[in-house]
N, C-alpha and C positions, 0 to 999 in steps of 0.2 A: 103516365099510368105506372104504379106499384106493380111489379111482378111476383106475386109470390110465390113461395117454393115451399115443396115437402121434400126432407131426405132422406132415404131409406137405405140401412147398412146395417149391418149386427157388430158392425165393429164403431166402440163407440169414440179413436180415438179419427176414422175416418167421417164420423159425422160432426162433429167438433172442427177437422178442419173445412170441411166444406161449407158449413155454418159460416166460420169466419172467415173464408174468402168471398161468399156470395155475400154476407155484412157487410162488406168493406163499400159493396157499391151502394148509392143511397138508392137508384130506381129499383133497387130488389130488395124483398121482404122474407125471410125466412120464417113459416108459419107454423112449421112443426118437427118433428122426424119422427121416424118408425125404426123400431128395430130388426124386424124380420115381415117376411109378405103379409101376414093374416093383418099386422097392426098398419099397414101400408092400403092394404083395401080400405080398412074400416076406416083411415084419415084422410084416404080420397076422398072420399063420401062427406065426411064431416066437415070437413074444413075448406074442399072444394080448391086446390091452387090450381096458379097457371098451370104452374109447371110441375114433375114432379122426376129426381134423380131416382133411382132404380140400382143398388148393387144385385148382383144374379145368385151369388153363395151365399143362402142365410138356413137360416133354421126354423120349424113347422111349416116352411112357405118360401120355397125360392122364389126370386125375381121372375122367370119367367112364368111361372103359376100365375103370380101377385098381377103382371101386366097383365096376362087373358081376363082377369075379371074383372082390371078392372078398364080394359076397354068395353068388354061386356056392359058393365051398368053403368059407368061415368065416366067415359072417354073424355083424354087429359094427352095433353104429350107429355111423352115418360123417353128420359133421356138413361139410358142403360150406363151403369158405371161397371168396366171391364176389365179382367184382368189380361197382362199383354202376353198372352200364351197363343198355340194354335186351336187348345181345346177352348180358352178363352172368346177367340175371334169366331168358329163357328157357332158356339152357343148364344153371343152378340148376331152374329147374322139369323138368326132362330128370330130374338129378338125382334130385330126390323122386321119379322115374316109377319109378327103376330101384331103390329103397329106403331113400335118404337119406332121414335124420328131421329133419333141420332145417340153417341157414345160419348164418352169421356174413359182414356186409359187410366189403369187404378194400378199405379207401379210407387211402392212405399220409398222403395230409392229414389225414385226422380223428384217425388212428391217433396222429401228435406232439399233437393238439389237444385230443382230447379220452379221453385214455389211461386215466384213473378209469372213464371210463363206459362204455368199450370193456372193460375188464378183467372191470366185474361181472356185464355183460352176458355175456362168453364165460365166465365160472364156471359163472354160474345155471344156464346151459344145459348146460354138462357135467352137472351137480348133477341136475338134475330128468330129462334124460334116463338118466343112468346109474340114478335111482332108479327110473324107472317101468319099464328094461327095454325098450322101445318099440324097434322092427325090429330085436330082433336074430332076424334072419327072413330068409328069398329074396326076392326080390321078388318081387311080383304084378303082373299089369296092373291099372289101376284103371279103365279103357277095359271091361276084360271084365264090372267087380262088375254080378251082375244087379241090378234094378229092386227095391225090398221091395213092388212095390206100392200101391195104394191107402191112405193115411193112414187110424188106425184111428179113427173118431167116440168123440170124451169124452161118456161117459155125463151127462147133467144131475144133478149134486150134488145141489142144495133150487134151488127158485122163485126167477128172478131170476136166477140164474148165469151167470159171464161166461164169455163162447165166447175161444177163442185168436183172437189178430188180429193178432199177428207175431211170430216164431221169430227171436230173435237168438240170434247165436253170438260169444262172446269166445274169442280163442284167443291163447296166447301160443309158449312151446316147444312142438315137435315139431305147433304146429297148423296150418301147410301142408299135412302129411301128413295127419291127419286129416279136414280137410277134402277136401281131395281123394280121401280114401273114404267120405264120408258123401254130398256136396250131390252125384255122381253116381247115387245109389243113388235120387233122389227120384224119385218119378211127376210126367210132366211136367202132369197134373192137379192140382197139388198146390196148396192152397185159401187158403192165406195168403202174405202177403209174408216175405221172407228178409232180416237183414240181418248183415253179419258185420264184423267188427273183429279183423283179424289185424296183427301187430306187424312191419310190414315195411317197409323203405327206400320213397320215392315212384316208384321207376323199375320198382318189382316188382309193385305192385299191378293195374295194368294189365292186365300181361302175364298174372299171374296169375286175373285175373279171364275173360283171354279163352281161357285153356287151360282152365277149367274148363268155360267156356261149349261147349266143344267136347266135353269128356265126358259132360255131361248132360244131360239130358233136359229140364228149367227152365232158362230165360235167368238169363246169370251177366253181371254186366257190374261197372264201378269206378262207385261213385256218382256223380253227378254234383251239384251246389251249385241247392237248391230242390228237385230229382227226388221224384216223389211215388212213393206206394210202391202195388206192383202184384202180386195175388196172381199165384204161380208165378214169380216173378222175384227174382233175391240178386242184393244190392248190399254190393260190399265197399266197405269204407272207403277212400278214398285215403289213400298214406303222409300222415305229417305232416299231416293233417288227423282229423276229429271225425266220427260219424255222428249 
């Protein structure tokens, strides 16, 4: 299956490249691009792609405008292109509020420097998200998902058996969004420690860690170097570092 892509930037030497890195692969199709949000709605509609990239600073229509409508009328996954700042990464997590599945950082130096690893990184991600299908959906608040409740007791297997003592989570595509509908859903009783490892710039994790901490019911914070581990509390990994 052909994946095709819309890309939406006001900068036209950022849709030029991204044109010719997503060309490069044969199972993806580049169908059109937009300059700013208004021409991004109207070519969701027309042209219909899988997928569709998203810069946030454009002109008569920013990126997150452009995403509410058009999850509104023709829900698509729309992968957010980001600048790698703090006001950058909250505006990105805005983003996933309103049904973005995932980012790409938008950094003009790394982009000349490091162009191989920037290219296979924004394939993969077309690739895995066009296959799993993942928000092509409305959005939802994640603020509203109720509580599951109390964690359900593991039955004792045989004599001796080991109890759970910490719940890690690896995430790579599309796992912002999931996290952000799972570690809100926990009871703030909840019996073990949390520790997660998502694949994100170091100016994101932060911010990320503390918009979560705001939706959930268990402390969410960005790990700290030593921090001992404490049931009812997720500790994300900092960028560029190890948990």
């Amino acid at each position: 299956m052909t994946v095709t892509v819309l890309i939406v930037d006001d900068s036209a030497f950022m849709r030029n490249a991204l044109t010719t890195m997503l060309s490069s692969d044969p199972e993806i199709k580049v169908i059109g691009t937009a300059r700013d949000g208004v021409e991004a709605v109207d070519k969701t509609a027309q042209l219909k792609p899988v997928i569709v990239t998203m810069d946030v600073e454009m002109p008569r229509m920013d990126g997150i405008e452009a995403l509410r409508l058009i999850m509104d009328k023709t829900p698509v996954p729309v992968i957010m292109v980001s600048s790698l700042t703090t006001e950058g990464a909250h505006v990105t997590l805005d983003a996933l509020d309103h049904g973005a599945v995932d980012f790409i950082p938008k950094n003009l130096s790394e982009l000349s420097i490091n162009i191989v690893k920037i290219k296979a990184m924004l394939i993969d991600k077309v690739k895995q998200i066009a296959k799993s299908g993942v928000a092509r959906r409305a959005r939802r608040s994640t603020a509203a998902a109720p509580p599951v409740g109390k964690p359900r007791v593991l039955p004792t297997l045989s004599t001796g058996a080991r109890r759970v003592s910490v719940v890690a989570i690896g995430t790579s595509t599309g796992g912002p969004r999931a996290i952000q509908e799972i570690i809100p859903r926990l009871p703030k009783d909840f019996p073990v420690p949390i520790v997660i490892a998502q694949h994100m710039p170091p100016n994101f994790t932060r911010p990320f860690a503390e918009r979560l901490n705001q939706l959930s019911q268990i402390s969410v914070k960005e790990a700290e170097e030593g921090e001992a581990l404490r049931p009812g509390v997720a500790l994300i990994a900092p960028g560029r570092g190890h948990m």
